[in-house]
C-alpha positions, 0 to 999 in steps of 0.5 A: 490543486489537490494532494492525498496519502490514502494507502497507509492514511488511518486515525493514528497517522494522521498527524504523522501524515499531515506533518509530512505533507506540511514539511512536503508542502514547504519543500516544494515551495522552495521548488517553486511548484504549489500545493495545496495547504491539507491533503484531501481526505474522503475523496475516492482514489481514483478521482484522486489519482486522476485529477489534472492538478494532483500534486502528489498522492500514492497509489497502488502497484496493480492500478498503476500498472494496468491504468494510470501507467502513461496518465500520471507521472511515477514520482517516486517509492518509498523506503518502508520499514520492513524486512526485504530490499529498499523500494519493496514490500510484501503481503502477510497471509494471515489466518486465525491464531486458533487455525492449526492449518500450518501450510499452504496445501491445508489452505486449498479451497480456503476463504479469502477475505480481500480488501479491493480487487484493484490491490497489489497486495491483497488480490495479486499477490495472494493469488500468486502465492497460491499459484506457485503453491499449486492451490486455488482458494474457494470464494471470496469475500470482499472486505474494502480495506486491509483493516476490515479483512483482517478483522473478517478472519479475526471473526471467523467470517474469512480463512485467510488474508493478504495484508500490505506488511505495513498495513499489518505491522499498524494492525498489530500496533493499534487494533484489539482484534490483533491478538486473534490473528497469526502470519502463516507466510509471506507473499513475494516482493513487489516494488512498494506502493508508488508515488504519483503526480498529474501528467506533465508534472516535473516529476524530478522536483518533486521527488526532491521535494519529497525526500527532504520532507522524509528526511526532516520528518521526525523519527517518531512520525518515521515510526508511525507511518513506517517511512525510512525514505524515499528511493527510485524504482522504475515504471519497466520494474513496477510493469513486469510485475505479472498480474493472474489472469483472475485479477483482470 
């Protein structure tokens, strides 16, 4: 059996994370249904996604719905603790503090630092942003996390980037180079960051195990992981999210 909370995973969320997947753990036993002991940390994520005895791990909107769709069970959405509907989330296009370019017109031909070309928020969602802004970016930069993109632009080595709004509130929160960097604007929502099992799973009582777990996890670990809640959005809403023809 395995388990893993990848996507918003990072030193300072660890215990936060490890406690929620402790009070998960428990919920899920009350279910009947086994987990193992710690998440899995290290390991590549679609080797996790993918393994026959997942238990529960998050993925991303954009490989669930072009590749796991069909070869997992959804699970569940969570609640962040951002501004837009429940089960939604979005991308800040982030630039330099010291950029005086201010729209998206002044950002043609731009370099953009993305962190995976199999990420919702910093692939898909940039490149419609700058579609429906009637602009195309130059060449990319490839970075391998939201951290490592943000930094890029920090350095100067990239113009802009799109950054899971979560993934930046804990930039800001946590990381020195924060200061250097402004939200120019935002992507459009997108249902959040799914949860999933291995096929066959019972999905229902998972997700019930999953909710008790949020709703008992302290309101500071709440606040670390920026977790209000868990809340259902379904598969026919993560697939008509569209994916640009470059994100294939």
């Amino acid at each position: 059996m395995i388990a893993g909370l990848p996507m918003y995973d990072r030193p300072d969320t660890f215990g936060a994370n490890d406690r929620l997947w402790n009070l998960a753990r428990e919920a899920l036993a009350d279910r009947g249904i086994a987990a193992p002991e710690r998440l899995t940390r290290g390991i590549d994520t679609w080797t996790l996604w993918l393994r026959p005895d997942l238990v529960l791990a998050q993925t991303c909107g954009l490989p669930y719905r072009t590749a796991l769709q069909g070869k997992v069970e959804l699970v569940a959405t969570p609640v962040l603790d951002l501004h837009c509907e429940p089960g939604f989330y979005f991308s800040e296009i982030v630039v330099r503090t010291d950029d005086v370019r201010s729209t998206p017109a002044e950002f043609a031909g731009a370099r953009l630092a993305v962190n995976d070309r199999c990420s919702q928020s910093g692939w898909t969602a940039p490149l419609e942003w700058a579609a429906r802004n009637g602009i195309g970016f130059g060449n990319t930069m490839l970075t391998g996390s939201h951290f490592d993109s943000s930094l890029a632009v920090a350095k100067g080595d990239a113009d802009l980037a799109a950054l899971d709004a979560l993934s930046w509130k804990m930039i800001e929160r946590w990381d020195a180079h924060a200061p250097n960097l402004r939200v120019m604007d935002r992507t459009s929502p997108t249902p959040a960051l799914p949860y999933i099992s291995a096929a066959g799973s019972d999905s229902d009582l998972i997700r019930q195990a999953l909710r008790d777990a949020v709703a008992d996890l302290r309101p500071e670990d709440r606040l670390s992981v920026g977790l209000k809640g868990i809340t259902w959005v379904s598969a026919e809403r993560y697939l008509e999210v569209a994916t640009p023809p470059q994100a294939n």
